[in-house]
KEROLO-688454 format. One record per atom (N, C-alpha, C, O): residue number from 1; residue in three letters; atom name; x, z, y. Coordinates in steps of 0.02 Angstrom, whole numbers. Example, Ala and Ser with C-alpha at 12.3 -4.5 7.8 and 13.67 -1.06 7.14 Angstrom:
pos = 1&code = ALA&site = N&east = 660&up = 390&north = -284
pos = 1&code = ALA&site = CA&east = 615&up = 390&north = -225
pos = 1&code = ALA&site = C&east = 660&up = 390&north = -165
pos = 1&code = ALA&site = O&east = 712&up = 423&north = -166
pos = 2&code = SER&site = N&east = 642&up = 354&north = -112
pos = 2&code = SER&site = CA&east = 684&up = 357&north = -53
pos = 2&code = SER&site = C&east = 645&up = 394&north = 2
pos = 2&code = SER&site = O&east = 670&up = 402&north = 57
***
This chain:
pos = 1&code = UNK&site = N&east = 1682&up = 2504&north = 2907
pos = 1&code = UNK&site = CA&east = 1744&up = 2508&north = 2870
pos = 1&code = UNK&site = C&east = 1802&up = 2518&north = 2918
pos = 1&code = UNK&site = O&east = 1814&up = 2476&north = 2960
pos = 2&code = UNK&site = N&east = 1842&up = 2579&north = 2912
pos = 2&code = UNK&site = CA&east = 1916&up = 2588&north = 2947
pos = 2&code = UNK&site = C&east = 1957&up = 2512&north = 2930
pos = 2&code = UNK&site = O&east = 1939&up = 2480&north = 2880
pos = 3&code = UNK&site = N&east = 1984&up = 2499&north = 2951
pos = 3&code = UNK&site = CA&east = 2025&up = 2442&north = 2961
pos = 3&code = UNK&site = C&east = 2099&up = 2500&north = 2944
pos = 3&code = UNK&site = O&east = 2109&up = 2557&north = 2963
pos = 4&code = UNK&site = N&east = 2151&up = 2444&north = 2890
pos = 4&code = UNK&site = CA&east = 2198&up = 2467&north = 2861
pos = 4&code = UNK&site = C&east = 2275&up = 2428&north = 2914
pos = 4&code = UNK&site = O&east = 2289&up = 2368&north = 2917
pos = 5&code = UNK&site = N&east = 2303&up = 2472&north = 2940
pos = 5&code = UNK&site = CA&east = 2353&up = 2447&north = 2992
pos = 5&code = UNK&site = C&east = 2415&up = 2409&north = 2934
pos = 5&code = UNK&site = O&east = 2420&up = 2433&north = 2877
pos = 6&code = UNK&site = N&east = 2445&up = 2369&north = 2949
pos = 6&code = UNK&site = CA&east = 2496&up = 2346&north = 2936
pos = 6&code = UNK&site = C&east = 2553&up = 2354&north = 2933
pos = 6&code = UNK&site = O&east = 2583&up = 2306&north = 2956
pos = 7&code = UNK&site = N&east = 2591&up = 2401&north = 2912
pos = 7&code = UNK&site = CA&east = 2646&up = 2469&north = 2906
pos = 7&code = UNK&site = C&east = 2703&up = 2416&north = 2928
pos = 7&code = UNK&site = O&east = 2730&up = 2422&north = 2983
pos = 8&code = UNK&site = N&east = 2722&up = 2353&north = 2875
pos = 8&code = UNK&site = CA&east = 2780&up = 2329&north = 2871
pos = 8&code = UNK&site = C&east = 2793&up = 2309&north = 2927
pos = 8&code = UNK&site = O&east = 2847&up = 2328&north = 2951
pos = 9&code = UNK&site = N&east = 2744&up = 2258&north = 2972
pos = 9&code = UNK&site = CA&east = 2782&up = 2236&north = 3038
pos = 9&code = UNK&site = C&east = 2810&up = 2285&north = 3089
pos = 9&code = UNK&site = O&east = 2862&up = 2282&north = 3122
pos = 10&code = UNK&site = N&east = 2764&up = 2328&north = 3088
pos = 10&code = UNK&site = CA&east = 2786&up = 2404&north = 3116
pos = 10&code = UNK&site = C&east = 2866&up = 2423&north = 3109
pos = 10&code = UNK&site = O&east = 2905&up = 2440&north = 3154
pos = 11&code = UNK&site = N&east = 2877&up = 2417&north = 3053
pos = 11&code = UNK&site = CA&east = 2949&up = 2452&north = 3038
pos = 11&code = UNK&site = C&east = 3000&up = 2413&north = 3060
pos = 11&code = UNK&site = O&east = 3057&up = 2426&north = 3078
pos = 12&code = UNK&site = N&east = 2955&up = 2343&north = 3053
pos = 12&code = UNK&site = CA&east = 3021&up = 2300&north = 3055
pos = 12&code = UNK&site = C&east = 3030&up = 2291&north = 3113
pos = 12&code = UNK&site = O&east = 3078&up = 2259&north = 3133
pos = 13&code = UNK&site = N&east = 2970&up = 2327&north = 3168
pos = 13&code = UNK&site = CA&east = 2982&up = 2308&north = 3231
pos = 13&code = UNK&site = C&east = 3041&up = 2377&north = 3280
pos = 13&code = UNK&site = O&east = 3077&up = 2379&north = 3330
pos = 14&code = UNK&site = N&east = 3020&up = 2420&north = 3231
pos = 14&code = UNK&site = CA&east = 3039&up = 2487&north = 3238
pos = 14&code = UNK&site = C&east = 3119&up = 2493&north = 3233
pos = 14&code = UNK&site = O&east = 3155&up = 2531&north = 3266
pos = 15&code = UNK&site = N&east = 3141&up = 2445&north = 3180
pos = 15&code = UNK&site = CA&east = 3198&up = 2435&north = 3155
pos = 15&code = UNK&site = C&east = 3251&up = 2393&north = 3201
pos = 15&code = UNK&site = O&east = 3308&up = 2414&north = 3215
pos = 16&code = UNK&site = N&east = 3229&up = 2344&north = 3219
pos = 16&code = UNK&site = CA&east = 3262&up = 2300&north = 3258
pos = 16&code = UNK&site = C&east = 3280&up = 2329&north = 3324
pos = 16&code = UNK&site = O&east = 3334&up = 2321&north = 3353
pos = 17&code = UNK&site = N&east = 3198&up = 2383&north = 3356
pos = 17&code = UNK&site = CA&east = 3241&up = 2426&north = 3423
pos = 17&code = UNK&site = C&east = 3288&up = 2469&north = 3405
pos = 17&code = UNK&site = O&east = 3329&up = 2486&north = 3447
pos = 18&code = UNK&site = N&east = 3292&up = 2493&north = 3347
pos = 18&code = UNK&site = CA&east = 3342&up = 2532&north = 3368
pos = 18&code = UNK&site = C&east = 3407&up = 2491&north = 3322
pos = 18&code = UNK&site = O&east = 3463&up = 2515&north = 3332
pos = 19&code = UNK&site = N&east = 3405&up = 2452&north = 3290
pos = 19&code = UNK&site = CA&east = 3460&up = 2400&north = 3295
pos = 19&code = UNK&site = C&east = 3500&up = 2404&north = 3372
pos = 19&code = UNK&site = O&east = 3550&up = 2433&north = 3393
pos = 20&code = UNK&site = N&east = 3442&up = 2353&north = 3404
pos = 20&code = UNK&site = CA&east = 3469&up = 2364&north = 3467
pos = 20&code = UNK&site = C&east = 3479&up = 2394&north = 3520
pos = 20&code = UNK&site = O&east = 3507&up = 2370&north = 3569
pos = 21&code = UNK&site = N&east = 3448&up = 2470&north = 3511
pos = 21&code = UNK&site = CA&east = 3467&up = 2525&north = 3551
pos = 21&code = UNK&site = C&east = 3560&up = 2543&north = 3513
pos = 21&code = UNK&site = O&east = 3609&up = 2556&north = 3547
pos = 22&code = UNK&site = N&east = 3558&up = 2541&north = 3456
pos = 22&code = UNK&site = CA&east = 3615&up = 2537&north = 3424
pos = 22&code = UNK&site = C&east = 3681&up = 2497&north = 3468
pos = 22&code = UNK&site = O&east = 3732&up = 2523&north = 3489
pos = 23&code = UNK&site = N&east = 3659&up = 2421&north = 3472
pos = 23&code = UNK&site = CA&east = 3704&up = 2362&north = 3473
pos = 23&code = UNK&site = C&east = 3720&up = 2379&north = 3564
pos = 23&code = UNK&site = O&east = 3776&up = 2363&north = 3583
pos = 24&code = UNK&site = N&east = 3673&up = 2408&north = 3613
pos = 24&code = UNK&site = CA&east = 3671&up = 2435&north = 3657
pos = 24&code = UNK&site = C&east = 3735&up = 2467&north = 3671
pos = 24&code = UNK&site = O&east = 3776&up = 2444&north = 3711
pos = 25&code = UNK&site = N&east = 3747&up = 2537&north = 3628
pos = 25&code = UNK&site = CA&east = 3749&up = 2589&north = 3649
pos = 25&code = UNK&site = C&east = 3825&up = 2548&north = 3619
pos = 25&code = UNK&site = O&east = 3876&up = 2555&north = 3652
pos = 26&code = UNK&site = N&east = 3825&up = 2514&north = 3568
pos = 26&code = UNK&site = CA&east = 3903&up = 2507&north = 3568
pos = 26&code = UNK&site = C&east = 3954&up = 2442&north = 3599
pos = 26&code = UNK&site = O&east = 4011&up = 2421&north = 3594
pos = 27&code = UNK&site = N&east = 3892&up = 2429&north = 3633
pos = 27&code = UNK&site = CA&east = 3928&up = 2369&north = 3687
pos = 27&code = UNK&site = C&east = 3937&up = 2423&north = 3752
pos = 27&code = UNK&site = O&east = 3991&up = 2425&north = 3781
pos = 28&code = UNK&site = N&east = 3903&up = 2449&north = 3765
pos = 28&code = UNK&site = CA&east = 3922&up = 2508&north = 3792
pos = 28&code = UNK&site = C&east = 4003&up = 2542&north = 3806
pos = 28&code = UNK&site = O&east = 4036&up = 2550&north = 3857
pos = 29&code = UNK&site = N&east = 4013&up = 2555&north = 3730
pos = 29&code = UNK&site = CA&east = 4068&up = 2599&north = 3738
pos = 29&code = UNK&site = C&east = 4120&up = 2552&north = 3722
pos = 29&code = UNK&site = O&east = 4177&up = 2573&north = 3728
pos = 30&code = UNK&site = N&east = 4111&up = 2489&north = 3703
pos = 30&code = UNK&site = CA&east = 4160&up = 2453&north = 3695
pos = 30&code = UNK&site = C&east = 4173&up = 2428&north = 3773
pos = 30&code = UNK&site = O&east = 4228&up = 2416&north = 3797
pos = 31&code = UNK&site = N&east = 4121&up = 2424&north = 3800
pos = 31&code = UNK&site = CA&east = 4143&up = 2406&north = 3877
pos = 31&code = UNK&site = C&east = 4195&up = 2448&north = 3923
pos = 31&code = UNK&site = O&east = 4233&up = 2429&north = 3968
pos = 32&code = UNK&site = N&east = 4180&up = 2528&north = 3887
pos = 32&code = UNK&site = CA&east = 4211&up = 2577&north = 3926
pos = 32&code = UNK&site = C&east = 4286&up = 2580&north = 3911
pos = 32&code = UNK&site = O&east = 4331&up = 2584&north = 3954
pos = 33&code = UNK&site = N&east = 4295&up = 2576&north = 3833
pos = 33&code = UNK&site = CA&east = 4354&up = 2555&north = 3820
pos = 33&code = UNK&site = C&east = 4390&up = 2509&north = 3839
pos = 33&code = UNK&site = O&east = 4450&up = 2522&north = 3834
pos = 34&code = UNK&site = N&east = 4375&up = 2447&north = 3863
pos = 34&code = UNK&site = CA&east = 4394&up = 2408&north = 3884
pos = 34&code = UNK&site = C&east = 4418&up = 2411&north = 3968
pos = 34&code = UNK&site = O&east = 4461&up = 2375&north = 3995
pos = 35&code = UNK&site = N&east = 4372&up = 2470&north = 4003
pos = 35&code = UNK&site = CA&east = 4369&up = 2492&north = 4064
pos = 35&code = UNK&site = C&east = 4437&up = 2500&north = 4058
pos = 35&code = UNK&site = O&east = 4480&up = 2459&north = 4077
pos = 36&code = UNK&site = N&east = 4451&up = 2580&north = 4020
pos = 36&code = UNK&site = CA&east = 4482&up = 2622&north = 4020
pos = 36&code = UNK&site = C&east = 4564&up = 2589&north = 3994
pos = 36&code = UNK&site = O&east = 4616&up = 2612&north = 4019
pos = 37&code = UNK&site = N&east = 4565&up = 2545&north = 3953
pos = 37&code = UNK&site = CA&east = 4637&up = 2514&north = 3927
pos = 37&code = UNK&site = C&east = 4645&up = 2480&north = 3987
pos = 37&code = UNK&site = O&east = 4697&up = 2503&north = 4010
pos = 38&code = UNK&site = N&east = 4614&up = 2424&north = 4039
pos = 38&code = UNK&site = CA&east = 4613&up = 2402&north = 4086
pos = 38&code = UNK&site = C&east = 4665&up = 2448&north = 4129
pos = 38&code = UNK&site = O&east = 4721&up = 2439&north = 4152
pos = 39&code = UNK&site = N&east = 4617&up = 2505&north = 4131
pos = 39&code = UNK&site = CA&east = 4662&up = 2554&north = 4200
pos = 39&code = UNK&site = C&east = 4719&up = 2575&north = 4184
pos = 39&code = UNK&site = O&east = 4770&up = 2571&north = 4218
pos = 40&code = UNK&site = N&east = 4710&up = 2615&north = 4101
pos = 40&code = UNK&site = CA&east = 4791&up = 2639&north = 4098
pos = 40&code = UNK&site = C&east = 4851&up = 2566&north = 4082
pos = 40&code = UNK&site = O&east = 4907&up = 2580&north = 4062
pos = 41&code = UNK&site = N&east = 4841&up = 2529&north = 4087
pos = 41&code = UNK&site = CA&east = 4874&up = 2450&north = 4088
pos = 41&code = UNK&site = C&east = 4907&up = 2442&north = 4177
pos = 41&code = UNK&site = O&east = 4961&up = 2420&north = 4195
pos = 42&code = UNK&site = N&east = 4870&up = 2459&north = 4204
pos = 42&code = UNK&site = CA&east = 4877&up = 2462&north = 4272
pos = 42&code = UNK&site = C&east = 4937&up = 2521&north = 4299
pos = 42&code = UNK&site = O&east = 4989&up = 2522&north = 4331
pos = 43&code = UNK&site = N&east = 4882&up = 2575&north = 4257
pos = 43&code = UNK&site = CA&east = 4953&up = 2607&north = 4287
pos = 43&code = UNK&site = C&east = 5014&up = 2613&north = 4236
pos = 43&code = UNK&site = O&east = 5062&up = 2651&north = 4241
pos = 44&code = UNK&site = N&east = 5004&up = 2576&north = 4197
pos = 44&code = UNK&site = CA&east = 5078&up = 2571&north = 4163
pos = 44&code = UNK&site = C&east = 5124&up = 2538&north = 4192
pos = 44&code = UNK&site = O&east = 5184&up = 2552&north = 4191
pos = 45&code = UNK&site = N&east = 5089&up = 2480&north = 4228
pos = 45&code = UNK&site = CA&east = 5121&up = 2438&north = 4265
pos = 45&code = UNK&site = C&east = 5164&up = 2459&north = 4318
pos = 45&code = UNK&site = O&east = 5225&up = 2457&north = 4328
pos = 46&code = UNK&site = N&east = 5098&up = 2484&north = 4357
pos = 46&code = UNK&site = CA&east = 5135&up = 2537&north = 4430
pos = 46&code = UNK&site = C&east = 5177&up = 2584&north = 4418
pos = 46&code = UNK&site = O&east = 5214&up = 2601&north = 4464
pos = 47&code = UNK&site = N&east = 5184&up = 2622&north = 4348
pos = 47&code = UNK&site = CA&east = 5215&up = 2657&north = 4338
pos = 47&code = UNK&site = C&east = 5306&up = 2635&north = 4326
pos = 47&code = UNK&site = O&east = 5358&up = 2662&north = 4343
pos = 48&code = UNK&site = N&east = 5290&up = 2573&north = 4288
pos = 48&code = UNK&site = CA&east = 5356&up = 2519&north = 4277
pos = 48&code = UNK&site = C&east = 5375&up = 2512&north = 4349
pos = 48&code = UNK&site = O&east = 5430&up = 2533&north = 4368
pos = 49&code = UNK&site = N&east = 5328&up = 2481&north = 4394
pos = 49&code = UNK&site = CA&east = 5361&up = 2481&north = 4460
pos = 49&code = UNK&site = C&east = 5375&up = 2509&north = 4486
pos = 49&code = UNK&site = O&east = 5400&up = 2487&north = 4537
pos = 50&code = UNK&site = N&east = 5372&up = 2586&north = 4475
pos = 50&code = UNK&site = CA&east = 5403&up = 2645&north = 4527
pos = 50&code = UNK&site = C&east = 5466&up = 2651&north = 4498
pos = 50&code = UNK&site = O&east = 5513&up = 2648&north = 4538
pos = 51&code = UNK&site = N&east = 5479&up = 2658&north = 4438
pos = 51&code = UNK&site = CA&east = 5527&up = 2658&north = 4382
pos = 51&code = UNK&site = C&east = 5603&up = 2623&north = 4419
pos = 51&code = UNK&site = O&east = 5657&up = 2648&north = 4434
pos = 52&code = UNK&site = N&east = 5573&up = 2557&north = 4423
pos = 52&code = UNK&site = CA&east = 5598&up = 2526&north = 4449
pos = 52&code = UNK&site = C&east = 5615&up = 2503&north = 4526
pos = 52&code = UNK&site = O&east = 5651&up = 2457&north = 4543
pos = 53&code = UNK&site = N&east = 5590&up = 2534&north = 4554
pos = 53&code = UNK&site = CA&east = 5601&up = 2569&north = 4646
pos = 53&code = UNK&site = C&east = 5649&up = 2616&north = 4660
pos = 53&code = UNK&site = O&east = 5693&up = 2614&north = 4702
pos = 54&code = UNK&site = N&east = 5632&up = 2668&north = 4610
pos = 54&code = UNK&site = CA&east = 5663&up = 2727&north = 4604
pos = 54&code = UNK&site = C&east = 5729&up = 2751&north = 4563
pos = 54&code = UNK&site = O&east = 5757&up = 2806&north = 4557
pos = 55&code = UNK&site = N&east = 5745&up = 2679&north = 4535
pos = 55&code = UNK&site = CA&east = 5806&up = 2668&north = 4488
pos = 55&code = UNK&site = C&east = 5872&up = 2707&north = 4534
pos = 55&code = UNK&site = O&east = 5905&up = 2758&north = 4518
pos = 56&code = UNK&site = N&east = 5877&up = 2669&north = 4588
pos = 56&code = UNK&site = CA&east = 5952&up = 2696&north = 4625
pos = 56&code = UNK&site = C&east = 5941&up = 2761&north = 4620
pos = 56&code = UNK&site = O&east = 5970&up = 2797&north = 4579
pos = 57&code = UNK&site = N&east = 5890&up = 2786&north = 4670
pos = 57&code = UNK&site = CA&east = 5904&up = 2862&north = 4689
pos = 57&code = UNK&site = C&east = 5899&up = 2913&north = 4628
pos = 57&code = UNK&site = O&east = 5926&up = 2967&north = 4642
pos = 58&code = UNK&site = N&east = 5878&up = 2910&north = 4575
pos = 58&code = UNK&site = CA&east = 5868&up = 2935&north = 4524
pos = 58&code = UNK&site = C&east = 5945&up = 2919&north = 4475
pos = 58&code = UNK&site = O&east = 5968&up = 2969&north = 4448
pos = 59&code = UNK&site = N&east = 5973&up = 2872&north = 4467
pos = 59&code = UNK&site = CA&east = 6032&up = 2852&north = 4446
pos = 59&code = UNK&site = C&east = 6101&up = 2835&north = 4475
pos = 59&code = UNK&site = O&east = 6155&up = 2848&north = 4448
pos = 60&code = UNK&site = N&east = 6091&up = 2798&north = 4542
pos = 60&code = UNK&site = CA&east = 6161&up = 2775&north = 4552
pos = 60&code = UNK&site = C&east = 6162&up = 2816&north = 4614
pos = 60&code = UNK&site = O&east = 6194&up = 2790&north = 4659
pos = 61&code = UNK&site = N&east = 6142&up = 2860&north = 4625
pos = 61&code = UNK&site = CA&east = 6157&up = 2910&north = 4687
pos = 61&code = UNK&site = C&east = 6194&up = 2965&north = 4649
pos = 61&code = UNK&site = O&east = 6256&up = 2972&north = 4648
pos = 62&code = UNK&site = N&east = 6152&up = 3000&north = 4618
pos = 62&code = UNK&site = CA&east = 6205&up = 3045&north = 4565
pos = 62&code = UNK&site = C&east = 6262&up = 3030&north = 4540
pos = 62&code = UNK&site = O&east = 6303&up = 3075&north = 4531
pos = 63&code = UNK&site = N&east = 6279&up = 2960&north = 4522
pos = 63&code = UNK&site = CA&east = 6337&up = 2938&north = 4504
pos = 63&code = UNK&site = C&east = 6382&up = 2924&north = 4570
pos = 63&code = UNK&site = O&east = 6437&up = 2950&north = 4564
pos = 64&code = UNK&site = N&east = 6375&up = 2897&north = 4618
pos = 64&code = UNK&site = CA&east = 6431&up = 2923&north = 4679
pos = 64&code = UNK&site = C&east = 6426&up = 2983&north = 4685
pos = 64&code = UNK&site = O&east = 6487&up = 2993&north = 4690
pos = 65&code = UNK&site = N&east = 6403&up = 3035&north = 4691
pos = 65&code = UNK&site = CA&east = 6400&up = 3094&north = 4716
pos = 65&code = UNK&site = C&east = 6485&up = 3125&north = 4646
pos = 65&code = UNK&site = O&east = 6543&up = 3144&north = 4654
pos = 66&code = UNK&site = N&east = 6442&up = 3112&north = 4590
pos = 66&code = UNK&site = CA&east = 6486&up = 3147&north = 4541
pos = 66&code = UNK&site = C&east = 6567&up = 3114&north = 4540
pos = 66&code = UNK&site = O&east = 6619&up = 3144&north = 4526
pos = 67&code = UNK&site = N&east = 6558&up = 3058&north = 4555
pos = 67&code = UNK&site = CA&east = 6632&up = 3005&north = 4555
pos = 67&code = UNK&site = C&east = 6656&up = 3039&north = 4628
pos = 67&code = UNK&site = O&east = 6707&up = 3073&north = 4621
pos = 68&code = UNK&site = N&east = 6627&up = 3035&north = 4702
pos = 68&code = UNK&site = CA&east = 6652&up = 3081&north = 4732
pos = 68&code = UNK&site = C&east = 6678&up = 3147&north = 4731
pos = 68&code = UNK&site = O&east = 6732&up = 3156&north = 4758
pos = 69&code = UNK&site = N&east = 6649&up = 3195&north = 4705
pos = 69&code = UNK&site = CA&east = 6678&up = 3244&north = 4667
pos = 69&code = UNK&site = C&east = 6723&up = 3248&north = 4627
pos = 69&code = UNK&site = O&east = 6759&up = 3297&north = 4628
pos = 70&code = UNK&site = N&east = 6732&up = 3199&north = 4584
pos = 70&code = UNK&site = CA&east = 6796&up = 3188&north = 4536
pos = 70&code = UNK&site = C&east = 6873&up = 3190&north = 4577
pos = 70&code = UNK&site = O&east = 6925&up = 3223&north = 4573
pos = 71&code = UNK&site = N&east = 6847&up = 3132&north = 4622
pos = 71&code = UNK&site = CA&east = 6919&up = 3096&north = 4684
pos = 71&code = UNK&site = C&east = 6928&up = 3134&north = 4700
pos = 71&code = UNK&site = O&east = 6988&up = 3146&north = 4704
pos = 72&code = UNK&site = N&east = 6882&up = 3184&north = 4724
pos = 72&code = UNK&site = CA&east = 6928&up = 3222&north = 4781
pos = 72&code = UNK&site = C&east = 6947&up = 3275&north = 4748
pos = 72&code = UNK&site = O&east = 6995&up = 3300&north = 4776
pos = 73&code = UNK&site = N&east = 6924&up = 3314&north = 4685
pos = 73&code = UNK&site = CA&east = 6956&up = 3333&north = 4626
pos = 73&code = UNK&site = C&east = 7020&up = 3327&north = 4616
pos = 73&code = UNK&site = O&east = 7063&up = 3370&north = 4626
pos = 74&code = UNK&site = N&east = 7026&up = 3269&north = 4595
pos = 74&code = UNK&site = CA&east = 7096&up = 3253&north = 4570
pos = 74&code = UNK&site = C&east = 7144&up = 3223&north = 4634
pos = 74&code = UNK&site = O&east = 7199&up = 3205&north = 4613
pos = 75&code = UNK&site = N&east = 7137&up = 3215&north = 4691
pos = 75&code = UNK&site = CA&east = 7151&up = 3216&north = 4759
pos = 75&code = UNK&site = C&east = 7192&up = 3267&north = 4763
pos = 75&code = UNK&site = O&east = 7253&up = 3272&north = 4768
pos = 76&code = UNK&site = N&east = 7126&up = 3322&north = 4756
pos = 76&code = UNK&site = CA&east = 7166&up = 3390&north = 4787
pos = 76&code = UNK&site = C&east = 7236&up = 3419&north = 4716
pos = 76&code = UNK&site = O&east = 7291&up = 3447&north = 4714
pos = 77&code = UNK&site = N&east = 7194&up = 3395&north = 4676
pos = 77&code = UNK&site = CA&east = 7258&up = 3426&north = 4624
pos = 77&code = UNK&site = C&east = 7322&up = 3374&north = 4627
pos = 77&code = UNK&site = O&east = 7377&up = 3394&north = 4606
pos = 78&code = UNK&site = N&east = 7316&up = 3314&north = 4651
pos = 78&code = UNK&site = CA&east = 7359&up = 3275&north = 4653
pos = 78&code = UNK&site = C&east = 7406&up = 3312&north = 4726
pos = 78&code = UNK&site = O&east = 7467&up = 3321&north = 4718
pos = 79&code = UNK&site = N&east = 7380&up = 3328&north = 4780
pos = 79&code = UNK&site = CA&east = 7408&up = 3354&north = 4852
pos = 79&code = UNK&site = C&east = 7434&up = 3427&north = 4812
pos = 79&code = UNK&site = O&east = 7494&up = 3431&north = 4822
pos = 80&code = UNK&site = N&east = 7416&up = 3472&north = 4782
pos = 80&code = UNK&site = CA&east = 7449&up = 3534&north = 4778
pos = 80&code = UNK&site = C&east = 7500&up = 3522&north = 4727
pos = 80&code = UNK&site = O&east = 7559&up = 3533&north = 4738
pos = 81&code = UNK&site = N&east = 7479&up = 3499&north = 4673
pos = 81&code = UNK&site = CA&east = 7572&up = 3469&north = 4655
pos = 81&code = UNK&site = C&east = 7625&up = 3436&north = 4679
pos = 81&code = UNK&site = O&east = 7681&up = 3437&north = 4653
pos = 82&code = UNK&site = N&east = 7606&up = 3401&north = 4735
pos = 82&code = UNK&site = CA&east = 7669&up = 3363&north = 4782
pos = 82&code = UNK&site = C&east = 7674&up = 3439&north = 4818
pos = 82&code = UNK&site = O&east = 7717&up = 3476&north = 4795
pos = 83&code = UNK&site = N&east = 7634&up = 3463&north = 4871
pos = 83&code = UNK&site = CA&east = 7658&up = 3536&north = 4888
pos = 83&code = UNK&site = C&east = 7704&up = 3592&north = 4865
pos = 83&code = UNK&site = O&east = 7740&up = 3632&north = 4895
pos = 84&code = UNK&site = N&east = 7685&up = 3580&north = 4783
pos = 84&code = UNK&site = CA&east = 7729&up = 3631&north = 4746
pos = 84&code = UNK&site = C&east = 7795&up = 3609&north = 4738
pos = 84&code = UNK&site = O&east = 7846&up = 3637&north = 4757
pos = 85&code = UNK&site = N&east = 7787&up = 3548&north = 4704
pos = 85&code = UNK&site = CA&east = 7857&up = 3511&north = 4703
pos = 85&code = UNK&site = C&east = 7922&up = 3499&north = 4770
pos = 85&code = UNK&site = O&east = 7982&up = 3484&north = 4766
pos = 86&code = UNK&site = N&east = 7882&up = 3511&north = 4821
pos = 86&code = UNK&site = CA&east = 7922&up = 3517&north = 4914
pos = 86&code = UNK&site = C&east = 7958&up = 3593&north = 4901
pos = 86&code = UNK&site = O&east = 8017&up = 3602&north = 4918
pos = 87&code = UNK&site = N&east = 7930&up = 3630&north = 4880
pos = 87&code = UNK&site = CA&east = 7937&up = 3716&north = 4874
pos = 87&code = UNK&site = C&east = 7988&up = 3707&north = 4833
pos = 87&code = UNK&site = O&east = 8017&up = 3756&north = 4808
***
């Protein structure tokens, strides 16, 4: 007599690997995500800190430069109207 195999434990064994080829694959990518928010966190950070390194030369350098320009602007227009006014 052939002997009749037992289908159900089969499946259920069948089932559970790939459950956990499943539960695997998405601890997996949840890990990677987690990688990946990790790093761009990082450089958000570093990025805040350059931000903030780079504050003067990016902002308060341009602003003397332009306020210098103004003074001596209105300097010189201030000196050629006393000039004119001597005339």
């Amino acid at each position: 007599m052939k002997q009749q195999f037992k289908l159900k434990p089969m499946r259920h064994q069948y089932r559970k690997v790939i459950r956990s080829i499943k539960n695997v694959k998405e601890a997996s990518i949840n890990n990677e995500d987690n990688e990946n928010n990790e790093k761009n966190g990082a450089l958000h950070s570093v990025t805040r800190e350059a931000d903030n390194k780079y504050l003067p030369i990016i902002v308060i350098i341009p602003l003397i430069v332009v306020g210098s320009f103004l003074i001596l602007v209105i300097k010189q227009k201030n000196v050629q109207e006393f000039l004119d006014k001597k005339r």
